[in-house]
PLY file of the C-alpha trace (Angstrom):
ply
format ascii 1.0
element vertex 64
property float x
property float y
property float z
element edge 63
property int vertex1
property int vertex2
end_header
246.87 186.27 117.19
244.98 187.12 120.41
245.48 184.74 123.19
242.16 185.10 125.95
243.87 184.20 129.75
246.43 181.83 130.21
249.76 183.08 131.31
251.96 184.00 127.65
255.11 185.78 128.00
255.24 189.27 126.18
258.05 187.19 124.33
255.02 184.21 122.66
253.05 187.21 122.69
255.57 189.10 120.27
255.99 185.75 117.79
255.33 186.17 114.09
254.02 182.27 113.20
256.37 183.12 109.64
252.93 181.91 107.78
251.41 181.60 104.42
247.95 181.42 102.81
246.38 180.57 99.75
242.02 180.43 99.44
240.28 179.12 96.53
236.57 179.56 96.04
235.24 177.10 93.54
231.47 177.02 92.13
230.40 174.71 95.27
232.71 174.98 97.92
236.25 176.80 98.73
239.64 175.79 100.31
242.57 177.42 102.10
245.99 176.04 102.33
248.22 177.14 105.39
252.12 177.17 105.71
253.97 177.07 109.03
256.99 177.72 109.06
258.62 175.29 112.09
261.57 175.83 111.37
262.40 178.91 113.41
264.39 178.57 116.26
261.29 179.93 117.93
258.70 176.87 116.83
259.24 174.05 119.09
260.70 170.99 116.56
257.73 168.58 116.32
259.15 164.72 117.08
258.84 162.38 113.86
255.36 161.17 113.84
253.77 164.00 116.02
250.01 164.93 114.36
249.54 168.55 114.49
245.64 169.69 114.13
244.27 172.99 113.35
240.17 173.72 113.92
238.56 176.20 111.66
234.59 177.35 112.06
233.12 179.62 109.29
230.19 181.79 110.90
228.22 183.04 108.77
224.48 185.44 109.77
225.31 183.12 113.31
225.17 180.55 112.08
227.92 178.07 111.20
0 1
1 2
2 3
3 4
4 5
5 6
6 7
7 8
8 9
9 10
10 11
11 12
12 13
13 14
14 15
15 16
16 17
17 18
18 19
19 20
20 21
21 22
22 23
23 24
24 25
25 26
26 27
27 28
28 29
29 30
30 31
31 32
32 33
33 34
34 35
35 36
36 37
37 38
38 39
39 40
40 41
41 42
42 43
43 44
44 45
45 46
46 47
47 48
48 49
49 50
50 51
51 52
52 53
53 54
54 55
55 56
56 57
57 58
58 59
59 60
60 61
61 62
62 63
């Protein structure tokens, strides 16, 4: 993960996220299923209800 300014500690800095991935490329379109892993002492402990989000752009010949 690169973080760009901000102020991180060299200890967020040294986190492994404890991820997973799985892609799927079907005849018209493809997929990818991510896995956090927030239960590491780490993660901070998301409150019942809290909505996480997650942005992805796919660039393609610059264009996305």
């Amino acid at each position: 993960m690169d973080y760009v300014g901000g102020n991180v500690s060299d200890e967020a800095r040294a986190w492994n996220a404890n991820g997973e991935a799985a892609a799927h490329i079907g005849v018209d379109y493809w997929s990818l299923e991510y896995r956090l892993d927030l239960g590491q002492a780490e993660a901070p402990k998301p409150a019942s209800g809290t909505v996480l989000g997650f942005n992805c752009a796919r660039t393609f010949r610059g264009k996305e």
